[in-house]
C-alpha positions, 0 to 999 in steps of 0.5 A: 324166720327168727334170727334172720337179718333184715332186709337191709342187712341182708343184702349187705351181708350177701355183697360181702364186705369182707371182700371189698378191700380186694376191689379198693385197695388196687384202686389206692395204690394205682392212685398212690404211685404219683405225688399226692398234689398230682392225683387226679382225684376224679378219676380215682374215684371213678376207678373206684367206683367201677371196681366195688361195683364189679366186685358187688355185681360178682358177689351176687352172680355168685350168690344167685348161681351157686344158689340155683344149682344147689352147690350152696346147701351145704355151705358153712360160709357167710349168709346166701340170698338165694340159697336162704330162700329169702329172696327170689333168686330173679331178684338176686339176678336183677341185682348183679346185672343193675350192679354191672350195670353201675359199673358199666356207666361208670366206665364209660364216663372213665373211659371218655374222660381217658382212653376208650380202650377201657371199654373194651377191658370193662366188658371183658371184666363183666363177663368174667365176673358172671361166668365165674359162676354162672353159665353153662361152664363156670370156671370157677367151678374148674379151679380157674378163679385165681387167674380172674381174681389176680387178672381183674383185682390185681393188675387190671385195677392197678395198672389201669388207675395208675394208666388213668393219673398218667395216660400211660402204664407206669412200670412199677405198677405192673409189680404192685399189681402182682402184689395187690392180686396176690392179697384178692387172691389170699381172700380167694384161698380163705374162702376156698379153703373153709368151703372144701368139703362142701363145695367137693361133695357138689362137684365145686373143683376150686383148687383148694377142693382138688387139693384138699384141706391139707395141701391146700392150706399151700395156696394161701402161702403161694398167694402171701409170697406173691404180695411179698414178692410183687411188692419187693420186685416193686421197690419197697422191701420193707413194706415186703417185710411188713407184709410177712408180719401182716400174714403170719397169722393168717398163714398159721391159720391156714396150717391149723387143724382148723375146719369148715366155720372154723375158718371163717376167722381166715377171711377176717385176718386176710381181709385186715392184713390187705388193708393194712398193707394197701394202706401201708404203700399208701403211707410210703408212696405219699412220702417218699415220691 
């Protein structure tokens, strides 16, 4: 099996890193909305927490699903468990669930530390994180990933760790959610967008596959006017103006003639443009609040 990753490596290429800015930046910038004395800097971590062990346990469900029904045979995207065969496909599966699990414990300290309303959202996020893939009728199979990802990575996470600082919804959160969803949404598009062709000859319909490569190229354009626009509505028009620097690459991009492997470069620029923008809220909340 020469050229290969190792053991370790494997399994941290199969979590997929360049996804994880979708599950810590919401995390940050829920955080950020209150002054930088008043963070409650153990319940943000514990919020963070929760939210990278969902997108790790989500990762692999992912991986182990899409591996057992075969829809990764012909994938052009980044390194599969499963569909490599390198590693058991049950042991994949026992990896998502022990993920979950960690963020299952995790939100449980959270929630008693809170509100015990965030079990009952913890649980739903789970599920969902599962039967994305998985199941007898994955929705994501059915062009529905979106609502999860802007639902659970968007305004979930963010108005949730803005709930945790305060006990109470902070209303520009709602907007910043948006926005946050809106970036997790653009890593979605790019995914997406490189995997048309082989996720339509296996009856994979994301959006991007119903639309084609062409038309589809539209959604990661929605996607960046969400994060423009979430962040405007939210208060901060010149960081709005800074994300439409942050994404015109990734959007020419997108309108490229580009195919397949050739747009694994896209997950790259949307990964770095949502951490440079997090990071960016970051920078203005600490300094102007």
């Amino acid at each position: 099996m020469t050229g290969q990753p190792g053991v370790i490596d494997r399994w941290v290429l199969a979590a997929r890193p360049r996804t994880l800015p979708a599950a810590i930046v919401p995390v940050v910038v829920g955080a950020a909305l209150v002054r930088p004395a008043s963070i409650n800097w153990s319940n943000t971590g514990l919020a963070a927490v929760v939210a990278l062990a969902l997108q790790v346990g989500t990762n692999y469900a992912n991986d182990y699903s899409d591996g057992v029904r075969g829809t990764d045979e012909v994938r052009v995207g980044p390194f599969r468990l499963t569909a490599s065969k390198l590693v058991a496909a049950r042991v994949v599966k026992a990896a998502a669930f022990i993920a979950f699990g960690v963020a299952a414990a995790t939100g449980l300290v959270l929630a008693a530390r809170t509100s015990w309303w965030l079990v009952a959202l913890g649980a739903t996020a789970i599920l969902a994180g599962y039967l994305y893939t998985g199941g007898p009728k994955p929705y994501g199979y059915f062009g529905l990933g979106e609502l999860f990802v802007m639902a659970y990575f968007g305004l979930f996470a963010t108005v949730g760790t803005a709930f945790v600082q305060h006990g109470h919804v902070v209303a520009a959160s709602w907007w910043l959610g948006v926005s946050t969803g809106s970036m997790a949404c653009a890593l979605l598009e790019a995914n997406n967008l490189r995997d048309v062709a082989g996720d339509a000859a296996v009856g994979k319909w994301t959006l991007a596959a119903r639309l084609g490569r062409r038309r589809g190229a539209w959604l990661y354009v929605a996607s960046v006017a969400g994060v423009v626009g979430g962040i405007a509505l939210g208060g901060e028009p010149i960081v709005a103006v800074a994300a439409v620097l942050a994404y015109v690459p990734g959007m020419r991009m997108a309108f490229s003639s580009r195919e397949g492997r050739e747009l694994v470069a896209l997950l790259q620029h949307s990964a770095r443009a949502q951490l440079a923008v997090g990071a960016l809220l970051v920078v203005v909340f600490a300094t102007t609040r």
